[in-house]
PyMOL Python script that loads the backbone (N, CA, C, O; Angstrom):
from pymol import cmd

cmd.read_pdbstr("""\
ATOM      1  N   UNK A   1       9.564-149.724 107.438  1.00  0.00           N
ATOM      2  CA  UNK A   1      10.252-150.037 108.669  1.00  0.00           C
ATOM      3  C   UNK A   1      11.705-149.601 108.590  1.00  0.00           C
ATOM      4  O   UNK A   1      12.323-149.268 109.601  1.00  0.00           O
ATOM      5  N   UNK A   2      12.241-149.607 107.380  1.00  0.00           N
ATOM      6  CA  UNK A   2      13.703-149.396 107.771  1.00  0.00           C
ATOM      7  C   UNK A   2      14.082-147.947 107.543  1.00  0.00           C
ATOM      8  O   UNK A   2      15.035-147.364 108.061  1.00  0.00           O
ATOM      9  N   UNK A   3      13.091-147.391 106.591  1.00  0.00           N
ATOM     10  CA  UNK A   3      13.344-145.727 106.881  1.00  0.00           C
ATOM     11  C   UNK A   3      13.112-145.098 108.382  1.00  0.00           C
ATOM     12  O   UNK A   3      13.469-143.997 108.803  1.00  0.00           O
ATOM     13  N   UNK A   4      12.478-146.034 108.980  1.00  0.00           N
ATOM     14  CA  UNK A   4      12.371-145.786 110.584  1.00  0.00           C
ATOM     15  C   UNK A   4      13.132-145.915 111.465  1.00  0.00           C
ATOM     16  O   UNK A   4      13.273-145.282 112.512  1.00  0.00           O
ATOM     17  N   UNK A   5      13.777-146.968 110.946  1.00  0.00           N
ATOM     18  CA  UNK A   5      14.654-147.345 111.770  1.00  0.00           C
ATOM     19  C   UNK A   5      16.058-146.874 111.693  1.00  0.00           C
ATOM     20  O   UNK A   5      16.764-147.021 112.691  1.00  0.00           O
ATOM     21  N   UNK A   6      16.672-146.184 110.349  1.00  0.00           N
ATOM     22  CA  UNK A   6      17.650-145.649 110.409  1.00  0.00           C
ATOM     23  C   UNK A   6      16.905-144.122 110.437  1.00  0.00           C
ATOM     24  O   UNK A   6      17.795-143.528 111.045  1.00  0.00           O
ATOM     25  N   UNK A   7      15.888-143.112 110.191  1.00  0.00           N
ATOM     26  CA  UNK A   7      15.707-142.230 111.246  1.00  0.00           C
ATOM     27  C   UNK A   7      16.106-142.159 112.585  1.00  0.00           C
ATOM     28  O   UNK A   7      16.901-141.341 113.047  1.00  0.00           O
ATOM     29  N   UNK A   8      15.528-143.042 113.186  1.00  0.00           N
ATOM     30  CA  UNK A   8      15.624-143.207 114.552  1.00  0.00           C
ATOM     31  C   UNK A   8      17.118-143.542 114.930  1.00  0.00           C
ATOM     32  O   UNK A   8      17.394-142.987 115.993  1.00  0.00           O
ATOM     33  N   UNK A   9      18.327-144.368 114.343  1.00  0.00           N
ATOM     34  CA  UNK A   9      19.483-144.072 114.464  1.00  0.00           C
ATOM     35  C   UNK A   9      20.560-143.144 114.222  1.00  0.00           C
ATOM     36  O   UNK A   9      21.729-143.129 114.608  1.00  0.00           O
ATOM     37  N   UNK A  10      19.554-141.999 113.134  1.00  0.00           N
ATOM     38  CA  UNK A  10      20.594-140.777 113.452  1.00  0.00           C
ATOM     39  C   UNK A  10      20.133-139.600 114.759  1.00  0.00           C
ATOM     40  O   UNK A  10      20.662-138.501 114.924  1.00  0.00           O
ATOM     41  N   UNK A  11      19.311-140.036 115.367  1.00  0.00           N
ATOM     42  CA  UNK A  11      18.808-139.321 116.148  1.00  0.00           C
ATOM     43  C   UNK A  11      17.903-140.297 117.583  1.00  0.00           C
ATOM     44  O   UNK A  11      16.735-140.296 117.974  1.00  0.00           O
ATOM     45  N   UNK A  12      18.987-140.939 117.960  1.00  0.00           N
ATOM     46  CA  UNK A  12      18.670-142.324 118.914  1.00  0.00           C
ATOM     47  C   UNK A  12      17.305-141.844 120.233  1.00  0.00           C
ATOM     48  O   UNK A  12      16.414-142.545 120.711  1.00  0.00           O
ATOM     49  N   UNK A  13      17.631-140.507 120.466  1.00  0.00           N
ATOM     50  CA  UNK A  13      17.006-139.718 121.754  1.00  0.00           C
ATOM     51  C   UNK A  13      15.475-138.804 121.200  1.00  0.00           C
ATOM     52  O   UNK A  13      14.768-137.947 121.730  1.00  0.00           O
ATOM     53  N   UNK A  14      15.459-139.470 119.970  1.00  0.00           N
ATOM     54  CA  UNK A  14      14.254-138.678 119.607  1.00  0.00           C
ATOM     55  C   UNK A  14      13.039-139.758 119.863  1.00  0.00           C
ATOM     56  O   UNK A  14      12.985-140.901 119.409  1.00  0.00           O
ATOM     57  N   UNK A  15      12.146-139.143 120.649  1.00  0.00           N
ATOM     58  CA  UNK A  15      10.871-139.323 121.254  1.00  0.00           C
ATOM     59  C   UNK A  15      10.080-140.353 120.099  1.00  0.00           C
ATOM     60  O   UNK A  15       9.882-141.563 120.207  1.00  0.00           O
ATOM     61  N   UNK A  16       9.829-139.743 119.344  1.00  0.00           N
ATOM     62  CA  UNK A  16       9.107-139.335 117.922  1.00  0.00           C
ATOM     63  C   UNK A  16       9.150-140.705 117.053  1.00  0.00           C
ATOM     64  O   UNK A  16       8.341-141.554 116.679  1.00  0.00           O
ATOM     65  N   UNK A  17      10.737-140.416 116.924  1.00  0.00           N
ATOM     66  CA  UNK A  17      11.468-141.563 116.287  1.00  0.00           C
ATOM     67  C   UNK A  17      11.040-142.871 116.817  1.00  0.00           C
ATOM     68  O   UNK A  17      10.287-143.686 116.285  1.00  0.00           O
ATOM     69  N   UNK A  18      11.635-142.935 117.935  1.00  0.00           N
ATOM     70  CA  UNK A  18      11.110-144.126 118.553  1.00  0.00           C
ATOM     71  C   UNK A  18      10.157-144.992 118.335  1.00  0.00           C
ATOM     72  O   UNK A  18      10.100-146.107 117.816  1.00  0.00           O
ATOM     73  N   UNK A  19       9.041-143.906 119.081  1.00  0.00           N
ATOM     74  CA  UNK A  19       7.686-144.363 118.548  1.00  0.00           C
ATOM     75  C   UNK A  19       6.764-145.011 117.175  1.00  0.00           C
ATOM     76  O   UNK A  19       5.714-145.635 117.020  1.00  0.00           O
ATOM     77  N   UNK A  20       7.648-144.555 116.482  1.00  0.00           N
ATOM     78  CA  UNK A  20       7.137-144.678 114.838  1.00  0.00           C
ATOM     79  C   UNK A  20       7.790-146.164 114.795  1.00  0.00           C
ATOM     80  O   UNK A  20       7.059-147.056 114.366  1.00  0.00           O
ATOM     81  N   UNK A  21       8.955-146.465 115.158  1.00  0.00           N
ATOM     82  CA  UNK A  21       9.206-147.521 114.921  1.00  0.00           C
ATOM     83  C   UNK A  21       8.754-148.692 115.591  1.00  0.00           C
ATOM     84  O   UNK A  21       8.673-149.854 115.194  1.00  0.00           O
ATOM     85  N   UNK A  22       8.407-148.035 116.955  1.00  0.00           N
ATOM     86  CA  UNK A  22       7.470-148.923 118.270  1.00  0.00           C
ATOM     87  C   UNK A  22       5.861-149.680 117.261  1.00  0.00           C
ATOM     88  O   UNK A  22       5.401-150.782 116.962  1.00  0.00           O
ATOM     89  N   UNK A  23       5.574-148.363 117.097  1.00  0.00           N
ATOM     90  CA  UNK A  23       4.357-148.630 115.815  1.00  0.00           C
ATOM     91  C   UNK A  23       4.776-149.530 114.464  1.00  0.00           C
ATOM     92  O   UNK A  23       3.795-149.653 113.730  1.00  0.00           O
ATOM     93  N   UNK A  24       5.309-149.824 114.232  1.00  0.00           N
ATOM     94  CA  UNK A  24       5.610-149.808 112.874  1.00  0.00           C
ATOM     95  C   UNK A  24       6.067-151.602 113.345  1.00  0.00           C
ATOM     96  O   UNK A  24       5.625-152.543 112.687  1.00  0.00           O
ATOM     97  N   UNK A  25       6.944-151.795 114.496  1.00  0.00           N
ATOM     98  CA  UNK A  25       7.274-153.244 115.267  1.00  0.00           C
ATOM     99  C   UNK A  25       5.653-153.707 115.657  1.00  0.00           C
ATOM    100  O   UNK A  25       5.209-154.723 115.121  1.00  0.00           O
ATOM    101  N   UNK A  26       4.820-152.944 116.580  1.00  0.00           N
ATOM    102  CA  UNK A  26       3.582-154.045 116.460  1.00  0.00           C
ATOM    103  C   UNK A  26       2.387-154.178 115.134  1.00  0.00           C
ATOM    104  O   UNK A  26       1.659-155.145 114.907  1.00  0.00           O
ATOM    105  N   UNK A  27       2.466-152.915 114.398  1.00  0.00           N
ATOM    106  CA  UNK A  27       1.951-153.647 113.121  1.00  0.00           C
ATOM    107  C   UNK A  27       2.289-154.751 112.170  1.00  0.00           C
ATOM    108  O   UNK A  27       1.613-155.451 111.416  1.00  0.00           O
ATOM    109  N   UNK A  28       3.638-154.667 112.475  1.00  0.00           N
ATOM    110  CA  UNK A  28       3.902-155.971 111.417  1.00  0.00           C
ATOM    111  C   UNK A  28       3.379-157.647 112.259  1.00  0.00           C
ATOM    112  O   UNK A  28       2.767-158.613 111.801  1.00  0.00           O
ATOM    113  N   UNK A  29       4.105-157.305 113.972  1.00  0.00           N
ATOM    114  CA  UNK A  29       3.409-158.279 114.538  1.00  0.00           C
ATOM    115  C   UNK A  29       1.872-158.436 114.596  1.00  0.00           C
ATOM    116  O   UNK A  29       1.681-159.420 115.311  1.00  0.00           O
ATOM    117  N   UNK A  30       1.285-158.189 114.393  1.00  0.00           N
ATOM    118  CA  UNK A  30      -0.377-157.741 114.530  1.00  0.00           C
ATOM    119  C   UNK A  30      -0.886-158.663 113.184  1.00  0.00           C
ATOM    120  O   UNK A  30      -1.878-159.386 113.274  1.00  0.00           O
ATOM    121  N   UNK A  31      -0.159-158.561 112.036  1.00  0.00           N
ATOM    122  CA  UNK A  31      -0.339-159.268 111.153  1.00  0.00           C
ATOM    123  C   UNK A  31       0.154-160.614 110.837  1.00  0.00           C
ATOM    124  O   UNK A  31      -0.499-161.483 110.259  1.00  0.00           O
ATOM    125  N   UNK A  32       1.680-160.743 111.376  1.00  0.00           N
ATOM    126  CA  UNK A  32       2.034-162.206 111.110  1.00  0.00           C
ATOM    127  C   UNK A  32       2.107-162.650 112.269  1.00  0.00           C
ATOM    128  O   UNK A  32       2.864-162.288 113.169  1.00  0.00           O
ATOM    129  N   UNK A  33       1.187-163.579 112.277  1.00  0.00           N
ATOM    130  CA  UNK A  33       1.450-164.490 113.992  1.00  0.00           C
ATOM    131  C   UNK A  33       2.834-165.296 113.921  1.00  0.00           C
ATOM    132  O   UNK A  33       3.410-165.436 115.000  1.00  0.00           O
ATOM    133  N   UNK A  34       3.418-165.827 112.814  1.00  0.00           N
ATOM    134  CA  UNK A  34       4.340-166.378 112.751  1.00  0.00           C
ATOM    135  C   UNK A  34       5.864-165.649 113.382  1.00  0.00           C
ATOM    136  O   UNK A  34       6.632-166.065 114.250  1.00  0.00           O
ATOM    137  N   UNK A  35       5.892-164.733 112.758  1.00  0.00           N
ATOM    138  CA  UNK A  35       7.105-163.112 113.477  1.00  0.00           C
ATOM    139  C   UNK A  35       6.603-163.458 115.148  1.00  0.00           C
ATOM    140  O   UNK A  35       7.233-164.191 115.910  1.00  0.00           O
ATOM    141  N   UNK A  36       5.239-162.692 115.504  1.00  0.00           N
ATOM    142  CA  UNK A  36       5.163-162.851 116.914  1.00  0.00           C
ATOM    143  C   UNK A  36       5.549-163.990 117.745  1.00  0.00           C
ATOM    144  O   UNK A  36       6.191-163.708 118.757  1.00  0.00           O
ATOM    145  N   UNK A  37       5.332-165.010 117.559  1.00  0.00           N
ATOM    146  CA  UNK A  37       5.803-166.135 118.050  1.00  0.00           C
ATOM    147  C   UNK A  37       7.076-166.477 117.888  1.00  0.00           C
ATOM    148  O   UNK A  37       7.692-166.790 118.907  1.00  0.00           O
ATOM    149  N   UNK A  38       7.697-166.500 116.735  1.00  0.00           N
ATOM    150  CA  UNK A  38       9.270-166.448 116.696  1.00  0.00           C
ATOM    151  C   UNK A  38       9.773-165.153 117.847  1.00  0.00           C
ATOM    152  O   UNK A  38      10.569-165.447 118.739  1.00  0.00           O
ATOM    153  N   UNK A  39       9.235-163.747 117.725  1.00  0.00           N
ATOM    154  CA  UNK A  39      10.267-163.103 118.660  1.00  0.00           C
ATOM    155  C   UNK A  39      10.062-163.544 120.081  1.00  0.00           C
ATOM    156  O   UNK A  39      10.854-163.556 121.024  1.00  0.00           O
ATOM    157  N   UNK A  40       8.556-163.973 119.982  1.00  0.00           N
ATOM    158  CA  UNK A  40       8.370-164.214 122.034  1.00  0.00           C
ATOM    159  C   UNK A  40       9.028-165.463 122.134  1.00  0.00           C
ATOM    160  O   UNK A  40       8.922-165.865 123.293  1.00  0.00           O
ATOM    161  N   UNK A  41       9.748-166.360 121.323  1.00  0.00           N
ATOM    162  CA  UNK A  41      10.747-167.297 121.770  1.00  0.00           C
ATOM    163  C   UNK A  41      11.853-167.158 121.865  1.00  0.00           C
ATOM    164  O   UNK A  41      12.502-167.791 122.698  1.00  0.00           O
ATOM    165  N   UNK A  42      12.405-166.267 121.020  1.00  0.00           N
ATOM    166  CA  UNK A  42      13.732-165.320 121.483  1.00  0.00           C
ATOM    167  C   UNK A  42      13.494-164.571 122.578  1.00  0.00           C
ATOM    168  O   UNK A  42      14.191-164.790 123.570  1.00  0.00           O
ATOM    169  N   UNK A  43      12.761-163.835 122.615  1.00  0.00           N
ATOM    170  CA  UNK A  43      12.578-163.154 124.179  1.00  0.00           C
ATOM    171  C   UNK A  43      12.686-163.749 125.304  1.00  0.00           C
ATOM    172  O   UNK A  43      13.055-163.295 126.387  1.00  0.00           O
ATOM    173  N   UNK A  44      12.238-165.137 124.920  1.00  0.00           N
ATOM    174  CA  UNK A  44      11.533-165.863 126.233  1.00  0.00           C
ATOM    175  C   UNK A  44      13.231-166.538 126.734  1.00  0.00           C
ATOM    176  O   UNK A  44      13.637-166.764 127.874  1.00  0.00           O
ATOM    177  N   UNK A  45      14.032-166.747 125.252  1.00  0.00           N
ATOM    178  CA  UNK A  45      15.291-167.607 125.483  1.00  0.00           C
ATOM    179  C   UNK A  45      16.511-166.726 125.695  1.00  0.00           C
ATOM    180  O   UNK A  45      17.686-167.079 125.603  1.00  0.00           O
ATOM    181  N   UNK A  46      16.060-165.578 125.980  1.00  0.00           N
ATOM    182  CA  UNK A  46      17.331-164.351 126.379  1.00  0.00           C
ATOM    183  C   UNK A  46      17.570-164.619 127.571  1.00  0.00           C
ATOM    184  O   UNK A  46      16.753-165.034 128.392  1.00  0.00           O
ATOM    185  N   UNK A  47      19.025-164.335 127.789  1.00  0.00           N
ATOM    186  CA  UNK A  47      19.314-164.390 128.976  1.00  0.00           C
ATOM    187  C   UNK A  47      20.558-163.173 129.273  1.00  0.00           C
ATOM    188  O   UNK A  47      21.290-162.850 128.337  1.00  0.00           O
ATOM    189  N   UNK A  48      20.762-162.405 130.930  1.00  0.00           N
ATOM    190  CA  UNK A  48      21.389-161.690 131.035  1.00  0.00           C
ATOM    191  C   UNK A  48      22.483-162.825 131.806  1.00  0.00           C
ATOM    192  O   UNK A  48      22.295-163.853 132.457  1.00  0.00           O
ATOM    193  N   UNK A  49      23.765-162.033 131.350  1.00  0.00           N
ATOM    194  CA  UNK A  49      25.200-162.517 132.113  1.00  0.00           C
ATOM    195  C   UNK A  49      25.721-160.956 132.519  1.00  0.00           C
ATOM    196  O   UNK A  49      25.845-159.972 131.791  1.00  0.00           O
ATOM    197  N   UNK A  50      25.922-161.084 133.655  1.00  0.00           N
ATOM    198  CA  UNK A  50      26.454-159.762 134.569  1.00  0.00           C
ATOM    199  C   UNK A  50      27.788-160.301 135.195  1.00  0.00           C
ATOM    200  O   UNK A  50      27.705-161.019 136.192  1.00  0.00           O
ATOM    201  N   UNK A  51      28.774-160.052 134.767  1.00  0.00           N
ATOM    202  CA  UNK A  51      30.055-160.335 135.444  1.00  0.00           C
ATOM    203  C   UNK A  51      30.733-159.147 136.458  1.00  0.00           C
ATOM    204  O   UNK A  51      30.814-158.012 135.990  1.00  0.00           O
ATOM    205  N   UNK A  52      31.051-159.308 137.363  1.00  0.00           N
ATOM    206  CA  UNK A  52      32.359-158.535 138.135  1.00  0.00           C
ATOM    207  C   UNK A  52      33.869-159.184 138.000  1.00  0.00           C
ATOM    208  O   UNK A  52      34.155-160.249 138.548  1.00  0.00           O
ATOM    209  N   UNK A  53      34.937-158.315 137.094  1.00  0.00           N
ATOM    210  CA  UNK A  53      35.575-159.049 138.049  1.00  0.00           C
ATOM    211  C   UNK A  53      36.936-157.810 138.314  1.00  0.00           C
ATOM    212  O   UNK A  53      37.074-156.732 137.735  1.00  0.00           O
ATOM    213  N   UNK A  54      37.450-158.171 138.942  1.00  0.00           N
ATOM    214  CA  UNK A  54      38.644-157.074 139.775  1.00  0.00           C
ATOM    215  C   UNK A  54      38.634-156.958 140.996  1.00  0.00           C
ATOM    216  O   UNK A  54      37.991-157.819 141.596  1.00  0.00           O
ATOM    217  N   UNK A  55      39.390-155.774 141.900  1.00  0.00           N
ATOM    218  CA  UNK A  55      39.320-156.036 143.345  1.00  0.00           C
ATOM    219  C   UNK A  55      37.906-155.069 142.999  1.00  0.00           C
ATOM    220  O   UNK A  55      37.631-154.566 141.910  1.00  0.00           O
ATOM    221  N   UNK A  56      37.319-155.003 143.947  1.00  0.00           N
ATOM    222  CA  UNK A  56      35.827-154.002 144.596  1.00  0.00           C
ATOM    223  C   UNK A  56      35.072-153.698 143.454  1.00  0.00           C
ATOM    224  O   UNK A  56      34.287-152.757 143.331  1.00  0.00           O
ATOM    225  N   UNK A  57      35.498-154.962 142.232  1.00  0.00           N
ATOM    226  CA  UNK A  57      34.351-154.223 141.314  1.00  0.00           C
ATOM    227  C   UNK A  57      32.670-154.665 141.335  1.00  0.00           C
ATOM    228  O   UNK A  57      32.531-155.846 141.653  1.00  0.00           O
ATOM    229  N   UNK A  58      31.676-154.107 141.122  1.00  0.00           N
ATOM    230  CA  UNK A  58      30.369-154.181 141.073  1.00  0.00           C
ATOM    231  C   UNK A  58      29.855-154.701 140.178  1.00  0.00           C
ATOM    232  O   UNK A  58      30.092-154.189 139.084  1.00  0.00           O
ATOM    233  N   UNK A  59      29.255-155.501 140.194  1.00  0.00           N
ATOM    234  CA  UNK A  59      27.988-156.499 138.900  1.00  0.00           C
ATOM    235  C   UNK A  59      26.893-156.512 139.435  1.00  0.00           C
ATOM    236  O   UNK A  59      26.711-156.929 140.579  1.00  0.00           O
ATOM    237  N   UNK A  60      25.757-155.932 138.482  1.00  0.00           N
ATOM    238  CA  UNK A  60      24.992-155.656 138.753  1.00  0.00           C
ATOM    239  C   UNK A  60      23.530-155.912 137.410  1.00  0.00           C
ATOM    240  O   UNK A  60      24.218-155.837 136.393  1.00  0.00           O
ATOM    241  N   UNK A  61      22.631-156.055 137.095  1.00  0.00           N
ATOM    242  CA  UNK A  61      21.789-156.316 135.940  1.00  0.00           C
ATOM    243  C   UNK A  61      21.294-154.254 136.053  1.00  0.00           C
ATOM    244  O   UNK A  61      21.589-153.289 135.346  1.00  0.00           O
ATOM    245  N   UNK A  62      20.690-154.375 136.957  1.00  0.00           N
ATOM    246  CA  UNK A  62      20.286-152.990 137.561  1.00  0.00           C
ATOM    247  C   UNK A  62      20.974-152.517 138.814  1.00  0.00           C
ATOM    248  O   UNK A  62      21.416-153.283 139.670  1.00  0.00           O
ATOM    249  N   UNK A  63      21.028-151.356 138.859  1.00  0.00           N
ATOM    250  CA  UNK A  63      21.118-150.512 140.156  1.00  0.00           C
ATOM    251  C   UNK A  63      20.571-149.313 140.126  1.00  0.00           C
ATOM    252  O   UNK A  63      20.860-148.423 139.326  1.00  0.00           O
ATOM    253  N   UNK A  64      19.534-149.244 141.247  1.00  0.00           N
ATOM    254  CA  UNK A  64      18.881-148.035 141.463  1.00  0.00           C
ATOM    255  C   UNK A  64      18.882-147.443 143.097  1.00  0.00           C
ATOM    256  O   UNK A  64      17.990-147.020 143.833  1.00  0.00           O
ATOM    257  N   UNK A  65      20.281-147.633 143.248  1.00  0.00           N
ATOM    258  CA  UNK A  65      20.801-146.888 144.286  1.00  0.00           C
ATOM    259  C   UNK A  65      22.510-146.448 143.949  1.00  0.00           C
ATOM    260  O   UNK A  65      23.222-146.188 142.980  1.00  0.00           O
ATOM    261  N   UNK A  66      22.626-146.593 145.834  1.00  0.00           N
ATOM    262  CA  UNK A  66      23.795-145.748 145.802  1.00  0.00           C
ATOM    263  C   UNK A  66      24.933-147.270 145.717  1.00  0.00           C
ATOM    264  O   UNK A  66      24.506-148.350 146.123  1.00  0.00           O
ATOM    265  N   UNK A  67      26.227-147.149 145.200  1.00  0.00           N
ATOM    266  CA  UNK A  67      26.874-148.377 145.389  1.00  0.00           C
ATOM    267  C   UNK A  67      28.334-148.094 145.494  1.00  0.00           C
ATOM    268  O   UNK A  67      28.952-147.689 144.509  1.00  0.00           O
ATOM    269  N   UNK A  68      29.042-148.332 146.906  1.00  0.00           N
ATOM    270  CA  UNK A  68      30.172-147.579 147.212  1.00  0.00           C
ATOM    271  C   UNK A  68      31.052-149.028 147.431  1.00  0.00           C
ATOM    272  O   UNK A  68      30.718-150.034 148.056  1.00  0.00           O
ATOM    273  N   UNK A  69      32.317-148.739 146.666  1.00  0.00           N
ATOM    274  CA  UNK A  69      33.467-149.786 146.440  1.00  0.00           C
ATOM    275  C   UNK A  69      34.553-149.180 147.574  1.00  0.00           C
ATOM    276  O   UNK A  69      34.954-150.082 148.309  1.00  0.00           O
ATOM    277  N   UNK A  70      35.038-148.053 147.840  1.00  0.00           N
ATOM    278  CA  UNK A  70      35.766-147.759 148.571  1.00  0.00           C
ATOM    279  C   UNK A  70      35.884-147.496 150.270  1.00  0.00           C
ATOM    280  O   UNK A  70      34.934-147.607 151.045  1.00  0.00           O
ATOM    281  N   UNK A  71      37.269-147.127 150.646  1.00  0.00           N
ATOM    282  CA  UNK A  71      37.041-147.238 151.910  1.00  0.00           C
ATOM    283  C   UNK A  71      36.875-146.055 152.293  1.00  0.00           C
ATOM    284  O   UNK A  71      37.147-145.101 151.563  1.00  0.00           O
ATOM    285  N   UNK A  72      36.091-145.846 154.292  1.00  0.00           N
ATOM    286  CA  UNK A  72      35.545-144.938 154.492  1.00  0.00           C
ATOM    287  C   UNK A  72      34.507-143.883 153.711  1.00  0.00           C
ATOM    288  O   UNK A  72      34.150-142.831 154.242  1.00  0.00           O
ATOM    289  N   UNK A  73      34.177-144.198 152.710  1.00  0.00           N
ATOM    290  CA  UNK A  73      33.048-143.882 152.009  1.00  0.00           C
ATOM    291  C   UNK A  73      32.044-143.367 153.221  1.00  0.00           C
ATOM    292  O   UNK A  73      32.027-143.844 154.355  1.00  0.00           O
ATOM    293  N   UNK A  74      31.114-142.163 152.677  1.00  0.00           N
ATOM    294  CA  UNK A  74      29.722-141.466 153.432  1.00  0.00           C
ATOM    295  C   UNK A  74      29.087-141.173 152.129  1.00  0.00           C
ATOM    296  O   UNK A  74      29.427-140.688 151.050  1.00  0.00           O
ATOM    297  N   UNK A  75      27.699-141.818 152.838  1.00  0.00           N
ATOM    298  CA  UNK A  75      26.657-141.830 151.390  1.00  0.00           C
ATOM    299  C   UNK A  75      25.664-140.942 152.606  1.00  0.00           C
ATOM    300  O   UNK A  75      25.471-141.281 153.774  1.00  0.00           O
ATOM    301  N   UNK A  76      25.180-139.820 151.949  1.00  0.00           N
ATOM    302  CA  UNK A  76      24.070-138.780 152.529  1.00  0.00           C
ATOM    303  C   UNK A  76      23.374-138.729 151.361  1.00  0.00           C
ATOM    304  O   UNK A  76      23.907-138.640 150.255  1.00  0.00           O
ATOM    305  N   UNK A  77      21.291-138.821 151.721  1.00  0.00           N
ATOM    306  CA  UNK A  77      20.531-138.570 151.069  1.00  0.00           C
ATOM    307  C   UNK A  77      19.807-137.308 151.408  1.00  0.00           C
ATOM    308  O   UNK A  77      18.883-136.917 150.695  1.00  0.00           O
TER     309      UNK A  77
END
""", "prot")
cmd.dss("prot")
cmd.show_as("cartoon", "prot")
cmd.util.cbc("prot")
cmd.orient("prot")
């Protein structure tokens, strides 16, 4: 696992990388139910904090559009 995992951090955008370690995260879960259950309670106890703060600034968790702070702004699709 950890030769995987620092692979995969010198080369963050590699496909490949990823995966091996994607693999390599549910085999170990696959075997210890104890790991699985500990992370799905961390998972479960995560939480996001999204702050704005300034004049016209934006907070957001996601955005999958357009998001205009200024004035007279034209948004064309």
């Amino acid at each position: 696992m950890e030769t995987a995992v620092m692979e995969l951090a010198e080369d963050p955008v590699d496909e490949d990388r990823a995966a091996a370690v994607r693999l390599q995260i549910q085999e170990m879960l696959a075997v210890d139910a104890h790991l699985a259950a500990d992370l799905s309670k961390m998972l479960a106890a995560a939480s996001v904090t999204v702050t704005a703060a300034g004049e016209r600034s934006v907070a957001a968790q996601t955005i999958n559009g357009v998001v205009v702070t200024g004035d007279r702004a034209q948004v064309s699709r």
